[in-house]
N, C-alpha and C positions, 0 to 999 in steps of 0.2 A: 220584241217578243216574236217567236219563231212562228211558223203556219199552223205546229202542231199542240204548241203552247194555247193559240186564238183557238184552234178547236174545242180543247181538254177546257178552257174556259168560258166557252158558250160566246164567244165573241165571231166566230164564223158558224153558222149553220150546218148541222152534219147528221147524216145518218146514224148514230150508235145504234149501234146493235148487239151488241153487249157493254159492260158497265161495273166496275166494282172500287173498290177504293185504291187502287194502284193502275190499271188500266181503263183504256179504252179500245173497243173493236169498230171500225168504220169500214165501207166498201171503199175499195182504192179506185180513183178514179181515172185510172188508166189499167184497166181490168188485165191481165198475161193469161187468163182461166175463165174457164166458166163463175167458179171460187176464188175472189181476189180481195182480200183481207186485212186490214193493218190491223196488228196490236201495238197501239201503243201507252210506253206508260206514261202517268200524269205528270208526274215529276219529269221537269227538261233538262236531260244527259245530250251529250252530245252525241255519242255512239257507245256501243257495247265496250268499249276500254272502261266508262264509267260506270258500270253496272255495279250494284254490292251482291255477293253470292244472297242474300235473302229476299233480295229482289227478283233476279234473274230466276230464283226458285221458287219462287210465288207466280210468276207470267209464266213458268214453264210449266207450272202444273195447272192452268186454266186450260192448255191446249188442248188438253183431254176434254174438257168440257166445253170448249169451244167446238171441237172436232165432232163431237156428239150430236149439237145444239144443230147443224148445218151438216147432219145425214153426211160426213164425208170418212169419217172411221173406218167406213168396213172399205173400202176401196184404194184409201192413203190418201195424201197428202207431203204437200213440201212445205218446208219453214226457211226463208232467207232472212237474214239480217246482212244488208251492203254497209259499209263501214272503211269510209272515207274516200274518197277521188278515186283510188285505182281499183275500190271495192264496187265503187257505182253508186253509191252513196249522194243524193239528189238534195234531201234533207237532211240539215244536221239538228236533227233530232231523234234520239236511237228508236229504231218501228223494226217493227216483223212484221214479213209480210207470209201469209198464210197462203198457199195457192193447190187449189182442188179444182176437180169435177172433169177432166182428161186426164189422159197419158202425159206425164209430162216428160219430155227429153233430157238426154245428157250426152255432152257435156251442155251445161248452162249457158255460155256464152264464152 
């Protein structure tokens, strides 16, 4: 079982801070932001290849309510999802990471 499987399971101890029946929102623990975010969902994909469009449209539409919840709306926000070795992809477990509260640069990296 993956890092984020032990999470969504209560089997590692974790921050949520948000919660619903497909995700999970935790503070990432190597912060890139003042706002550093994981959504991820409960069910373990391995990355965004495996996502079903009614999934992916369910997490995409909590961003709004997530972005709300954490005052980060009116200023923006960035959404990555890294996806596989040359994506950066650390866990294979598909997460979004939500990243607010500066400027944030481009290019990425």
């Amino acid at each position: 079982m993956c890092v984020f499987c032990k999470i969504v399971a209560g089997e590692i101890p974790s921050n949520v801070l948000y919660e619903d029946e497909n995700i999970i929102v935790i503070p990432d623990i190597n912060p890139e932001a003042p706002v550093h975010l994981l959504l991820i969902p409960k069910l373990h994909l391995d990355n965004i290849m495996e996502i079903s469009p009614e999934l992916a449209g369910n997490i995409f539409s909590k961003i709004r309510e997530i972005a709300k919840k954490f005052n980060i709306e009116e200023n923006g926000f960035r959404i990555v999802i890294n996806t596989g070795k040359d994506g950066g992809q650390t866990v294979e477990h598909l997460h979004i990471h939500l990243l607010a509260g500066r400027e944030l640069l481009w290019p990425a990296g």
